[in-house]
MDAnalysis code that builds the backbone (N, CA, C; Angstrom):
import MDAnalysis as mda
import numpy as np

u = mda.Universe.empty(699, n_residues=233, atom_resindex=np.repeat(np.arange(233), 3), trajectory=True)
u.add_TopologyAttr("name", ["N", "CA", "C"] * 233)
u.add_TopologyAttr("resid", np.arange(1, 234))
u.add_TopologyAttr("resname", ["UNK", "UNK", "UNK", "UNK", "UNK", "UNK", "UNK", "UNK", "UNK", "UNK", "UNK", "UNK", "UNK", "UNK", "UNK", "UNK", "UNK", "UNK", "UNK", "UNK", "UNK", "UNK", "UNK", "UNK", "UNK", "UNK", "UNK", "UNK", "UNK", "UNK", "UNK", "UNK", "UNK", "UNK", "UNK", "UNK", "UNK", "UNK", "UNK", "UNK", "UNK", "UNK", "UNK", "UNK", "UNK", "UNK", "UNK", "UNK", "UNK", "UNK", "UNK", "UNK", "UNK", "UNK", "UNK", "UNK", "UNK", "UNK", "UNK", "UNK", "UNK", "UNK", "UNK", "UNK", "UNK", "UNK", "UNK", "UNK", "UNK", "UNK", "UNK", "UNK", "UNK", "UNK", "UNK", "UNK", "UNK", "UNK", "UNK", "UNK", "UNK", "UNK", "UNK", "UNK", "UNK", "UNK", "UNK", "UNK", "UNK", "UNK", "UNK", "UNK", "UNK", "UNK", "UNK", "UNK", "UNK", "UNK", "UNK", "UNK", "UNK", "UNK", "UNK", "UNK", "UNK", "UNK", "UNK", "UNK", "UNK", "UNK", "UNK", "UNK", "UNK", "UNK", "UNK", "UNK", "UNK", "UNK", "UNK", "UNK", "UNK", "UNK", "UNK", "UNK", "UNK", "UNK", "UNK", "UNK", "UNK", "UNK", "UNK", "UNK", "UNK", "UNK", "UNK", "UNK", "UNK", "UNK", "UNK", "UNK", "UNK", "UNK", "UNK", "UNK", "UNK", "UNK", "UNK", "UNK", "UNK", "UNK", "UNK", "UNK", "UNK", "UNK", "UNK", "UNK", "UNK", "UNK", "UNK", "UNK", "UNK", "UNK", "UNK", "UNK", "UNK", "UNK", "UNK", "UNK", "UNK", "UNK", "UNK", "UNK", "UNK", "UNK", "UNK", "UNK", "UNK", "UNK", "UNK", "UNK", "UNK", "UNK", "UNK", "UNK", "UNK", "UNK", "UNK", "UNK", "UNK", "UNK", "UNK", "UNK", "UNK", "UNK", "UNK", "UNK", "UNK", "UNK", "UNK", "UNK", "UNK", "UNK", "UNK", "UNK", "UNK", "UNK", "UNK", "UNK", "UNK", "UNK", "UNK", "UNK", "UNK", "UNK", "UNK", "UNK", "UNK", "UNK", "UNK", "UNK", "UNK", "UNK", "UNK", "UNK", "UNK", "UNK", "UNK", "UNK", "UNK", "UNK", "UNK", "UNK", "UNK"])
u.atoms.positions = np.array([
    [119.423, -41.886, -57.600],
    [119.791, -42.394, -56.276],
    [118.596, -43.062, -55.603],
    [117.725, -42.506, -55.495],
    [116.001, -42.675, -55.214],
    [115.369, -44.135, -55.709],
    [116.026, -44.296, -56.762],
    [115.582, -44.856, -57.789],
    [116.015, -46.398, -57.574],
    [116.901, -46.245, -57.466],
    [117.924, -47.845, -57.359],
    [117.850, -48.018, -55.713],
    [117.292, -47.558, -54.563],
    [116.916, -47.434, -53.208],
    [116.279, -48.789, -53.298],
    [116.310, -49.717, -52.372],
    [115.126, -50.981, -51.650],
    [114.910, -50.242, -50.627],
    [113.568, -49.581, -50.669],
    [112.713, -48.701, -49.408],
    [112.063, -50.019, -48.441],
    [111.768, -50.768, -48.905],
    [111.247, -51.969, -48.613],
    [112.008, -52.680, -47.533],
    [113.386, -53.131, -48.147],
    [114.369, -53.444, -47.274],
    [115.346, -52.560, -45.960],
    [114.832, -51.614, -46.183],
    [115.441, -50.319, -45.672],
    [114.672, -49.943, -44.459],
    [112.991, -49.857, -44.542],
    [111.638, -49.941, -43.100],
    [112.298, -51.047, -42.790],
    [112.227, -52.184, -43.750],
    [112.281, -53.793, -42.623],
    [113.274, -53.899, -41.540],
    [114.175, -53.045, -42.024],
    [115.920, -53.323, -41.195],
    [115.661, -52.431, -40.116],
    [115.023, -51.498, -40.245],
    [115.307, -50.013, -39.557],
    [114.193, -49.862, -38.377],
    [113.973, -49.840, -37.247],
    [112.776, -49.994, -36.605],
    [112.376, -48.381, -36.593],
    [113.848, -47.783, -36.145],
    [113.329, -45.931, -36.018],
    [112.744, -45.373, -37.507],
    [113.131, -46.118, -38.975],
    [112.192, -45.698, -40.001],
    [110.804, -46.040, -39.754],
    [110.137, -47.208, -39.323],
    [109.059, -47.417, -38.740],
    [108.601, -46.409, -38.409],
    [108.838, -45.902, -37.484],
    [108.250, -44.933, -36.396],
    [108.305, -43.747, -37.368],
    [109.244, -43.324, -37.793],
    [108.880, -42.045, -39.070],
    [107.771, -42.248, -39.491],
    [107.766, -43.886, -40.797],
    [106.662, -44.231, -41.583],
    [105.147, -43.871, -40.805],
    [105.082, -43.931, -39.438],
    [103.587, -44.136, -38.858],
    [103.530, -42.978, -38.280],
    [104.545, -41.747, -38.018],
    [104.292, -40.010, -37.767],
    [104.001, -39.572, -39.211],
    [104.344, -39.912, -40.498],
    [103.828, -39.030, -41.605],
    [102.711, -39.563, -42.099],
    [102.593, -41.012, -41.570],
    [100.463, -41.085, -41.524],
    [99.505, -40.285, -40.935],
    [100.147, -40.173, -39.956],
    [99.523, -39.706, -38.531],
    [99.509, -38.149, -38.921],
    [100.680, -37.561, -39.405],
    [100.257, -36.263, -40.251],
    [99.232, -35.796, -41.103],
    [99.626, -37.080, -42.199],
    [98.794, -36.655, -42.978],
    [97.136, -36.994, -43.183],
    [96.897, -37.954, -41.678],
    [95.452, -37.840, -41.696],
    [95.062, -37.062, -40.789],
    [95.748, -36.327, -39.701],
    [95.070, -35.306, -39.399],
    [95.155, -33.801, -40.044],
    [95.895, -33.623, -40.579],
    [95.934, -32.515, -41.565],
    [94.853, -32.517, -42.684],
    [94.365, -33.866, -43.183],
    [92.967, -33.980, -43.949],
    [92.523, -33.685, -43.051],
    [92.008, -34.276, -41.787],
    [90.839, -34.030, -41.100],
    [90.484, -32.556, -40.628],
    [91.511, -32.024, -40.600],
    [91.509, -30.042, -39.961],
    [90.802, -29.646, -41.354],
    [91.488, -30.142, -42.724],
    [91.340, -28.894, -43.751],
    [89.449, -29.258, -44.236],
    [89.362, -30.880, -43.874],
    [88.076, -31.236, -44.140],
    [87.488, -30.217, -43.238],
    [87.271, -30.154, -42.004],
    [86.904, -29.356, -41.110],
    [86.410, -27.795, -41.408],
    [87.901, -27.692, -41.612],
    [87.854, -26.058, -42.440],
    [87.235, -26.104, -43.029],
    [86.976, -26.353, -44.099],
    [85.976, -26.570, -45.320],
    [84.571, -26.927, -45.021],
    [84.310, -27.186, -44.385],
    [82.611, -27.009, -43.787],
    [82.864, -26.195, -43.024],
    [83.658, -25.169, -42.099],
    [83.629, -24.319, -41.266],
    [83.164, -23.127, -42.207],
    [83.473, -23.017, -43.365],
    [83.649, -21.870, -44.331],
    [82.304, -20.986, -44.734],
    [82.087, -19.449, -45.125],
    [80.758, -19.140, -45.174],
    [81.545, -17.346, -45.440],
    [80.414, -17.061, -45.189],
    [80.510, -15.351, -45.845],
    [80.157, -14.414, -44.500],
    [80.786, -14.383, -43.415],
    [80.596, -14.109, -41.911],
    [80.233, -12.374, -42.523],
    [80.628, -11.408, -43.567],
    [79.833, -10.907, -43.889],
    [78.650, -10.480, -44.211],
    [78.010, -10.948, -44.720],
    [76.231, -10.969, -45.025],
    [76.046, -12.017, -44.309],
    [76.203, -12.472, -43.888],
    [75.522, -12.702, -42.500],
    [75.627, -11.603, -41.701],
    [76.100, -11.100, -41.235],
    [76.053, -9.926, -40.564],
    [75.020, -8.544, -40.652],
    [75.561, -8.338, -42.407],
    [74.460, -7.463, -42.657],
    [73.183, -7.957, -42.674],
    [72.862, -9.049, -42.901],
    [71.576, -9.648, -42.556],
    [70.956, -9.708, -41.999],
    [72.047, -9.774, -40.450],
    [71.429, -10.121, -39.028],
    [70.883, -8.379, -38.723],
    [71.764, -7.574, -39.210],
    [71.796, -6.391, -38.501],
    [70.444, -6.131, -39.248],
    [70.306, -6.116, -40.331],
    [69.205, -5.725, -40.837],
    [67.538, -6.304, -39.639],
    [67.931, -7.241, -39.808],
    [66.949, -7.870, -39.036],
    [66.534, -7.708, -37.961],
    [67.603, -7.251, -37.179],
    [67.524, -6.977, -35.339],
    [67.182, -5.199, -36.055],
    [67.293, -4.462, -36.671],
    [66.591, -3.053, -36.282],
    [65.448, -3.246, -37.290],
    [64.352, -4.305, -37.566],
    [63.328, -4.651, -37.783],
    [62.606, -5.231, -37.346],
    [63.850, -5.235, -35.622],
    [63.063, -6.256, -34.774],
    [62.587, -7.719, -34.840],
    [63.423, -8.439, -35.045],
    [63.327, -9.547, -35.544],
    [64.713, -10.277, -34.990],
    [64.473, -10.395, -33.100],
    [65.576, -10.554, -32.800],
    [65.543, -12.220, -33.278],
    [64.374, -13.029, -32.576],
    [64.612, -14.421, -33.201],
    [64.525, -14.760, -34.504],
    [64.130, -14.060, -35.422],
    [64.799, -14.119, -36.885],
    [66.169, -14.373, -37.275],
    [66.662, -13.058, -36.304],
    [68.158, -12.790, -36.493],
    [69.067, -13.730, -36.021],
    [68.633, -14.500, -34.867],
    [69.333, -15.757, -34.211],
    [69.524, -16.564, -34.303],
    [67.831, -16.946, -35.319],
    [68.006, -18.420, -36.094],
    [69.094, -18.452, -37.386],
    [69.033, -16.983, -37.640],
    [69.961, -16.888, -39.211],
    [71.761, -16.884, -38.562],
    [72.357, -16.928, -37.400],
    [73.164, -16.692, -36.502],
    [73.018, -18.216, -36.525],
    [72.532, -18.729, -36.081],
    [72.635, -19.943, -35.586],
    [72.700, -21.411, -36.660],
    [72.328, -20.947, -37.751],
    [72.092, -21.723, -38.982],
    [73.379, -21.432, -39.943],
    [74.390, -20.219, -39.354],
    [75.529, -20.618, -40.092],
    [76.660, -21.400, -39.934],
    [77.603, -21.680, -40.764],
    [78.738, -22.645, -40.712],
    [79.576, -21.931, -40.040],
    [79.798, -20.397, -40.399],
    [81.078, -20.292, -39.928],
    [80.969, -19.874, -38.819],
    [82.158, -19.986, -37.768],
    [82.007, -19.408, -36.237],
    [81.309, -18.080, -35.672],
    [81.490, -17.555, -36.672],
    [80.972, -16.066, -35.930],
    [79.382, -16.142, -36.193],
    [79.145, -17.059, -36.960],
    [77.532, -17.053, -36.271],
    [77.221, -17.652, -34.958],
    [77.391, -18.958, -34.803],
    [77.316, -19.331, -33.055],
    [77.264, -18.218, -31.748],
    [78.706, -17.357, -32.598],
    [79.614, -16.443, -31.516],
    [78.443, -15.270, -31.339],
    [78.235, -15.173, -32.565],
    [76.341, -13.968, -32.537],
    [75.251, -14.158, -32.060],
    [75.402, -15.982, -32.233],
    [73.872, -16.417, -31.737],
    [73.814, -16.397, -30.315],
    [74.871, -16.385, -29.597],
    [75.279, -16.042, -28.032],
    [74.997, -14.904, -27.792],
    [74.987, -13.889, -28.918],
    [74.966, -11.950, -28.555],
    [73.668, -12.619, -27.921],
    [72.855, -12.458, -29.195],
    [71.105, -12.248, -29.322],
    [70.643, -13.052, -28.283],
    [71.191, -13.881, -28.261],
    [70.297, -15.166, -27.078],
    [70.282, -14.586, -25.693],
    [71.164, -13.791, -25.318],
    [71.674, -13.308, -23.913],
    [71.708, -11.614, -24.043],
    [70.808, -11.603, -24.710],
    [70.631, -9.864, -25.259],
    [70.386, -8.738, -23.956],
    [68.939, -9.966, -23.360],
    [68.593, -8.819, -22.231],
    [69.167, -9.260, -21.021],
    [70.594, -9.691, -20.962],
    [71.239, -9.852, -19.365],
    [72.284, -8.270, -19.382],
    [72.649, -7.994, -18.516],
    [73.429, -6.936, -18.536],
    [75.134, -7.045, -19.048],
    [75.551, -5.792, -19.363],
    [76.607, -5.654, -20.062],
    [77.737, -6.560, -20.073],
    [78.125, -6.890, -18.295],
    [79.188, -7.579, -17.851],
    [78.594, -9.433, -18.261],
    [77.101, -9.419, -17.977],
    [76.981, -11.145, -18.043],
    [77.345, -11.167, -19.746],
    [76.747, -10.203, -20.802],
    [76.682, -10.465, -21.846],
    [78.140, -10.837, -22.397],
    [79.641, -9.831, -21.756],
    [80.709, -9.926, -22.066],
    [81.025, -11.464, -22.011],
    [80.737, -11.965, -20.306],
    [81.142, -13.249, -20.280],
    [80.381, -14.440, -21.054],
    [79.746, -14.505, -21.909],
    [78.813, -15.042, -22.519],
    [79.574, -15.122, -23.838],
    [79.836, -13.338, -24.146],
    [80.715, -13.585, -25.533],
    [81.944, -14.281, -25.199],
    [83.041, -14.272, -23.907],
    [83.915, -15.006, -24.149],
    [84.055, -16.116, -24.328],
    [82.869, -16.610, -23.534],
    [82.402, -18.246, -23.612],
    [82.541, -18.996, -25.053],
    [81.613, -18.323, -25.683],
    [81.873, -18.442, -27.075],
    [82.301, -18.894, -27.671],
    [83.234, -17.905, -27.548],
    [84.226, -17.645, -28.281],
    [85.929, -18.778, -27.864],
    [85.441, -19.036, -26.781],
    [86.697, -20.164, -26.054],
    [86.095, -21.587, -27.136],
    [84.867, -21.670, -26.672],
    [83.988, -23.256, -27.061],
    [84.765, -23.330, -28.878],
    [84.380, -22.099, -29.008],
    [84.601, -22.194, -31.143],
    [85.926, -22.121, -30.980],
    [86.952, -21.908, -29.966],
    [88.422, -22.059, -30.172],
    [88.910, -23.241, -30.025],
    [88.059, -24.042, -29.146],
    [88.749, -25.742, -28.768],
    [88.265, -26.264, -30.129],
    [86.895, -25.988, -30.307],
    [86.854, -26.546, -32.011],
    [87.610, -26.775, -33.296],
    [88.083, -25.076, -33.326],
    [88.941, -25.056, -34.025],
    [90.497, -25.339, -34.029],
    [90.833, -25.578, -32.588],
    [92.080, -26.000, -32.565],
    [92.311, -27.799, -32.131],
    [90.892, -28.468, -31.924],
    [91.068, -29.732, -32.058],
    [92.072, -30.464, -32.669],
    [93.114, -31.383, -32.473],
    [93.789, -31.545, -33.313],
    [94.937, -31.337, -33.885],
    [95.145, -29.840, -33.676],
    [96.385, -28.794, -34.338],
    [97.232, -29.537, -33.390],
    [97.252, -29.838, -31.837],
    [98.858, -30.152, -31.022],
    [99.297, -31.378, -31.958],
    [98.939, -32.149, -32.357],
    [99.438, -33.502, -33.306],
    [100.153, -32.740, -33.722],
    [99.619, -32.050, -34.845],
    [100.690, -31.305, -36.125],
    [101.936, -31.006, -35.420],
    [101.954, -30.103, -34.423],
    [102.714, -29.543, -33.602],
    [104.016, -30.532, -33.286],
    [103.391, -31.390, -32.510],
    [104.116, -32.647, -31.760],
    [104.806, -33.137, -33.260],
    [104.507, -33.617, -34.202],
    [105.164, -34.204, -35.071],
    [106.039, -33.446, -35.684],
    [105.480, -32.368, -36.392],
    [106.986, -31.166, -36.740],
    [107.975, -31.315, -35.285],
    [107.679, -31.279, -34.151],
    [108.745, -30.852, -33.213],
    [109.921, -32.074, -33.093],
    [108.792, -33.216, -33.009],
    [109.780, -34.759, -32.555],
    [110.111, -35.268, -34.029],
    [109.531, -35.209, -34.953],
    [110.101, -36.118, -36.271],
    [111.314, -36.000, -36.458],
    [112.265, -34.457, -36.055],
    [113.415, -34.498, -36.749],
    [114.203, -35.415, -35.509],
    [113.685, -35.020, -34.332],
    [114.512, -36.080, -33.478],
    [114.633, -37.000, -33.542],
    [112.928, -37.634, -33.994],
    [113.186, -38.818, -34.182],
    [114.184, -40.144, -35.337],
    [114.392, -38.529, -36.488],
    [115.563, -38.981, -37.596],
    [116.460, -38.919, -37.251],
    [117.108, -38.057, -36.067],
    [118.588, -37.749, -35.248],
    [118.895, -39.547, -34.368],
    [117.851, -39.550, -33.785],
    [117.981, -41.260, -33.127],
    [118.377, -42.278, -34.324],
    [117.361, -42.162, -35.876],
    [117.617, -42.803, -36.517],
    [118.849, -42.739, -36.825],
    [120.168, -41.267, -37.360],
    [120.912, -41.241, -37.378],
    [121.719, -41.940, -36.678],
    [121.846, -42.169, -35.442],
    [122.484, -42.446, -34.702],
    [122.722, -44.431, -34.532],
    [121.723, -45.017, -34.834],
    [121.250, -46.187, -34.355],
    [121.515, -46.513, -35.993],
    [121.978, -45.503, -37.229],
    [122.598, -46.224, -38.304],
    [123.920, -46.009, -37.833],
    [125.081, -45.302, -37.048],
    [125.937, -45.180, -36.874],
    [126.643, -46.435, -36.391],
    [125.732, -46.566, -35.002],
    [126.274, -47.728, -34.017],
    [126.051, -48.891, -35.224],
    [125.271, -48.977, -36.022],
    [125.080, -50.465, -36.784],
    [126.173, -50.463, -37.586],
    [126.696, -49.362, -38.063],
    [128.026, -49.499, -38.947],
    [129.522, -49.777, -38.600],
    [129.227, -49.281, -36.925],
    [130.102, -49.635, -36.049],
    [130.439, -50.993, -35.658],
    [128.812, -51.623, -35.182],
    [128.718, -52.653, -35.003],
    [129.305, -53.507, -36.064],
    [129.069, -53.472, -37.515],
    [129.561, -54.366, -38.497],
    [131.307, -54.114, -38.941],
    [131.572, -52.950, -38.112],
    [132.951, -53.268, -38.393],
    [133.487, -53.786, -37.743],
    [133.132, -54.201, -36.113],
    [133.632, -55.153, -35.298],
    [133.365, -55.968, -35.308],
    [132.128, -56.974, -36.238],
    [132.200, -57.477, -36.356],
    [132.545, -58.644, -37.305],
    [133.283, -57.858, -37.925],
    [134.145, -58.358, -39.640],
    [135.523, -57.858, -39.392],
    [135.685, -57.238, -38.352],
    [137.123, -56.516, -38.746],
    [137.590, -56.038, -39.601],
    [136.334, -55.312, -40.183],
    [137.424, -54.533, -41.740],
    [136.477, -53.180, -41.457],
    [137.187, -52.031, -42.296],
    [136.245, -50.839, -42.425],
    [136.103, -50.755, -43.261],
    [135.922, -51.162, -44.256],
    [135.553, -51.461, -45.684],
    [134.102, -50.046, -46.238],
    [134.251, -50.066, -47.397],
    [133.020, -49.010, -47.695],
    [131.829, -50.610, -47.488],
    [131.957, -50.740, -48.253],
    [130.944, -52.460, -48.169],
    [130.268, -52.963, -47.110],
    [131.420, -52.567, -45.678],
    [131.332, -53.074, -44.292],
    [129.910, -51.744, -43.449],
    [130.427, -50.781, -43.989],
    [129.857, -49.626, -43.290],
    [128.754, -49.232, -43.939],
    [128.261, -49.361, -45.358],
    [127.808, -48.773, -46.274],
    [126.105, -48.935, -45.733],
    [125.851, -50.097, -45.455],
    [124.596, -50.240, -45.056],
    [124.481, -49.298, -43.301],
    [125.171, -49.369, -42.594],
    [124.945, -48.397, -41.263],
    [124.811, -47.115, -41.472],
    [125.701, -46.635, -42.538],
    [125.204, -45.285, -42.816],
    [124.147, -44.412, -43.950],
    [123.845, -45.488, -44.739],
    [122.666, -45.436, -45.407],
    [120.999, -45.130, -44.975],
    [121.529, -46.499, -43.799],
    [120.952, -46.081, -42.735],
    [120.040, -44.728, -42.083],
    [121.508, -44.061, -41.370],
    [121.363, -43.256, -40.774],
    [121.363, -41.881, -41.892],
    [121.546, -41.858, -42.777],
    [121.013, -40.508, -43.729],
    [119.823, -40.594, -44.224],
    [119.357, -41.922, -44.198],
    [117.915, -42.100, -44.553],
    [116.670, -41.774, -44.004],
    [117.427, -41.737, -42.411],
    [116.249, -41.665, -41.477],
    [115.942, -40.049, -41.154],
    [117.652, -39.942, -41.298],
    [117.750, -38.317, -41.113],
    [116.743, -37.472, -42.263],
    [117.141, -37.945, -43.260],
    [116.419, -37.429, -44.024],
    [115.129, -37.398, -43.960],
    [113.945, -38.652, -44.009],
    [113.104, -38.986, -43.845],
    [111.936, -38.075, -42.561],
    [112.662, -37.974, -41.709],
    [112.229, -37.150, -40.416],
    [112.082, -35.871, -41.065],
    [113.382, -35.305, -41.570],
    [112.835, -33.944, -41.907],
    [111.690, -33.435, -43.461],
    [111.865, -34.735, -43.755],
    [110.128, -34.593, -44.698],
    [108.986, -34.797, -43.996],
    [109.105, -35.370, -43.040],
    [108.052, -35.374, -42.100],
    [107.299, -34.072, -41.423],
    [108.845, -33.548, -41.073],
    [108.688, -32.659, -39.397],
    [108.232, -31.228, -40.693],
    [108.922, -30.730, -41.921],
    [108.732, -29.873, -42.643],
    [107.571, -29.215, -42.898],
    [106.493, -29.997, -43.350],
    [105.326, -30.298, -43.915],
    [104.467, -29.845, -42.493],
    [104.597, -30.639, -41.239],
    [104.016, -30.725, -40.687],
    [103.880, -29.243, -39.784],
    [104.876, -28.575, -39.783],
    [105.573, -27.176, -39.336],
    [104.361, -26.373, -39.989],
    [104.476, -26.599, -41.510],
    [104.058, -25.453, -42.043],
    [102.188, -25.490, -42.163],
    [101.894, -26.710, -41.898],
    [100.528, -27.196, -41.763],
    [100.059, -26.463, -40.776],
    [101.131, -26.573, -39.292],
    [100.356, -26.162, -37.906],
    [100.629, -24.337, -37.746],
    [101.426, -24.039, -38.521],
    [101.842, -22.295, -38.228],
    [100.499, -21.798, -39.632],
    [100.097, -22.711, -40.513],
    [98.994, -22.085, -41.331],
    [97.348, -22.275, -40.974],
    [97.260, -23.503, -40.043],
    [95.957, -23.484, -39.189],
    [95.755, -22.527, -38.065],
    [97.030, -22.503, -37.690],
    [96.870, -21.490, -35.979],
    [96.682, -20.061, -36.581],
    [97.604, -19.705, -37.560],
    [97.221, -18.560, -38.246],
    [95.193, -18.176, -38.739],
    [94.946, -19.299, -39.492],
    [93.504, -19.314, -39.683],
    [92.515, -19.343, -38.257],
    [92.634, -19.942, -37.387],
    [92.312, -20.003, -36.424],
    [92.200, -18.710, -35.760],
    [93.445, -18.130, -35.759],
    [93.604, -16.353, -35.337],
    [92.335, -15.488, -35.804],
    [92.503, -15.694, -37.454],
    [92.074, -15.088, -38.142],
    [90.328, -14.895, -37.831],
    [89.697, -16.108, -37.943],
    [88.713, -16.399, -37.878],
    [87.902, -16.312, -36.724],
    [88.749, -16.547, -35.600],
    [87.973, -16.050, -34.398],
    [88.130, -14.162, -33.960],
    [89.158, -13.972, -34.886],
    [88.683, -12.571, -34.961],
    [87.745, -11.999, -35.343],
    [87.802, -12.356, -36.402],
    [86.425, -11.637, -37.456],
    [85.318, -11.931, -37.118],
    [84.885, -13.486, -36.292],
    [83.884, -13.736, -34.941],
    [83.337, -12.650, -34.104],
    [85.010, -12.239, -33.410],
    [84.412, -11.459, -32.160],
    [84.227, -9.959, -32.762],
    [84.307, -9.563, -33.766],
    [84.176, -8.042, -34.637],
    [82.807, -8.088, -34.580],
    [82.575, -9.378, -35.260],
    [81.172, -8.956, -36.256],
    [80.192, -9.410, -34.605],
    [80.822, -10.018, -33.246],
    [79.236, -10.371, -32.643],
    [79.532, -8.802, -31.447],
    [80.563, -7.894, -31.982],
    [80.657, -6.607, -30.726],
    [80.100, -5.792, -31.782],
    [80.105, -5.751, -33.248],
    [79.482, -4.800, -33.896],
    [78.355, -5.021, -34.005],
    [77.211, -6.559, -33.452],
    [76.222, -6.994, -33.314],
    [75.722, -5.950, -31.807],
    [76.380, -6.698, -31.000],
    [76.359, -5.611, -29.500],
    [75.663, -4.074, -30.147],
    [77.152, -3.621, -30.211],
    [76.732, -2.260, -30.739],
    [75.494, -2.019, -31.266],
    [74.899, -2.714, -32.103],
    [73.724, -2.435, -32.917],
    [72.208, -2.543, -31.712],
    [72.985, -3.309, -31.100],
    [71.498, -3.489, -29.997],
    [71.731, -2.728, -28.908],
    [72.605, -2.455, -28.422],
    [72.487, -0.953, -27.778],
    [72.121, 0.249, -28.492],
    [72.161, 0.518, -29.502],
    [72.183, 1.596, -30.133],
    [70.433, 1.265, -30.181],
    [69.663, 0.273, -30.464],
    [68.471, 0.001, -30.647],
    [67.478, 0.515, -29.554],
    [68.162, -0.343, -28.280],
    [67.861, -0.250, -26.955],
    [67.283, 1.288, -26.738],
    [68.507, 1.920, -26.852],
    [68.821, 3.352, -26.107],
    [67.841, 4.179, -27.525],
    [67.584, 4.133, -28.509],
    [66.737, 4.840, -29.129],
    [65.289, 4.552, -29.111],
    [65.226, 3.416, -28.584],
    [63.746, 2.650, -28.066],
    [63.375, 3.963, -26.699],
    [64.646, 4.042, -25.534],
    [64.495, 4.871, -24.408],
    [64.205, 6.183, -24.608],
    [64.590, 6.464, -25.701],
    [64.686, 8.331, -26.598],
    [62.982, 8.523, -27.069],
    [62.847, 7.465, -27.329],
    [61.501, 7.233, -27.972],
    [60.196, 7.282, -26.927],
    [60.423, 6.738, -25.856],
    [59.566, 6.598, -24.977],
    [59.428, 7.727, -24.045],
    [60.692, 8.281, -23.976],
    [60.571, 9.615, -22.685],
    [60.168, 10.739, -23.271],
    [59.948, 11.159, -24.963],
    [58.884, 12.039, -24.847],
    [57.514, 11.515, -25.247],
    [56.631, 10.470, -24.981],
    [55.787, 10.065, -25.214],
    [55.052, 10.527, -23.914],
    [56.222, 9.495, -22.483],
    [55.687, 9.500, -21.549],
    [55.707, 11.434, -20.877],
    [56.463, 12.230, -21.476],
    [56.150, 13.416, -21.201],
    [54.835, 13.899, -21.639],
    [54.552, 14.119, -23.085],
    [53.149, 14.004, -23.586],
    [52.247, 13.412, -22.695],
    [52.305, 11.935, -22.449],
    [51.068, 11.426, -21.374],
    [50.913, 12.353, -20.335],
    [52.172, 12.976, -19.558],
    [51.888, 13.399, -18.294],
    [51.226, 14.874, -18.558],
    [51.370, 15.698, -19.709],
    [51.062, 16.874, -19.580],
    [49.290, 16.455, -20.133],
    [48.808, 15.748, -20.335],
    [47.710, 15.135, -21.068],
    [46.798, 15.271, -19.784],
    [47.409, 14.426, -18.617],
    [46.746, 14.027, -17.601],
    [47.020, 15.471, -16.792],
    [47.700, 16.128, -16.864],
    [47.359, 17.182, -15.664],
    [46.766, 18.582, -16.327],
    [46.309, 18.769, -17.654],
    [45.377, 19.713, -17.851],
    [44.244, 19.425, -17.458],
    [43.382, 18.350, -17.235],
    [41.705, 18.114, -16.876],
    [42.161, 18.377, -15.029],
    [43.026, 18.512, -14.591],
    [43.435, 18.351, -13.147],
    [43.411, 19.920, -12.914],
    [44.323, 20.534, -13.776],
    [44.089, 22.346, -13.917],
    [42.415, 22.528, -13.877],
    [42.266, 22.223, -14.655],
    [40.586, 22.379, -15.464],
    [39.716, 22.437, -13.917],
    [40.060, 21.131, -13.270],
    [38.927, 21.089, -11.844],
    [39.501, 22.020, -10.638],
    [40.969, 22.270, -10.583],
    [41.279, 22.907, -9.935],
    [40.548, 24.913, -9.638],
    [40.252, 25.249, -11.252],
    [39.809, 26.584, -11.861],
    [38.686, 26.603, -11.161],
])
């Protein structure tokens, strides 16, 4: 059936196939451009992590930031925000991580409403096509006066073509944007895990740094008030 088709003659006649033809471009170069994207976004947000962590309880916070900051995938940025804003307090640090974490979301969702928009309107836009092969088949029977298969055959060829056509469009494009938004989910999760299990690690640092110091500074004080006994005797 496919086969013996003039596709050629079929865009030329059809203006609403047009408009299909230039939504499944429009698909399919932004759907390269996301997965290109993806694909340099990509990295081992794992060891990085253990890396970093290693590093920050060796004290090596700008070690740890540059190695945060030198990765591809999001949750380093989202870390390099922990460390960078380490010594503001709890609440600035939160809003800092959300910041983040919003900036690496417009990134990653650059783009995706296209996908969206085209799965939603393509099939409509094959329903119009449907329709605008109808009236043409209509049109040629009034204007021949016959209903002939012959008379109609091209109006409704037409309109199953377009119908059709739309929903190869809108299909593809559905399953493109429900598998980026999904990744997108995914990825800014495992972001905000690994830069609160970063948190964690530097409080836990912090507060054993404080454990560390208050019996030192006890020692100092009992240091200084025996020669004070001593003159008192």
């Amino acid at each position: 059936m496919f086969e013996n088709m003039d596709w050629i003659a079929a865009m030329s006649s059809s203006p609403v196939m047009l408009i299909i033809v230039g939504c499944s471009i429009m698909t399919l170069g932004f759907a390269i451009e996301r997965a290109l994207y993806f694909f340099q976004r990509r990295g081992d947000p794992d060891a990085m992590l253990k890396d970093v962590l290693e590093r920050v309880r060796a004290g090596g916070l700008k070690e740890a930031e540059w190695k945060c900051a030198s990765t591809a995938h999001p949750a380093g940025p989202v870390a390099a925000q922990v460390l960078k804003h380490a010594h503001l307090s709890e609440e600035a640090q939160e809003d800092q991580l959300q910041i983040a974490l919003s900036e690496q979301r417009l990134l990653l969702e650059r783009n995706l409403g296209v996908l969206g928009t085209m799965g939603n309107t393509a099939p409509l836009i094959g329903l119009l096509g449907t329709v605008w092969g109808i009236m043409r088949a209509f049109h040629d029977m009034a204007r021949t006066g016959s209903a002939g298969p012959s008379v109609v055959a091209a109006g409704v060829a037409e309109a199953l073509f377009t119908t059709a056509a739309g929903l190869l469009v809108a299909v593809p494009a559905v399953m493109l944007y429900n598998h980026y938004v999904r990744r997108v989910s995914v990825v800014l999760t495992v972001a905000e895990n690994h830069a609160r299990t970063l948190r964690i690690a530097l409080h836990d640092g912090d507060a054993r740094a404080h454990r560390d110091q208050a019996p030192a500074a006890a020692r100092g004080d009992h240091r200084a008030s025996a020669p004070a006994l001593r003159e008192a005797a």
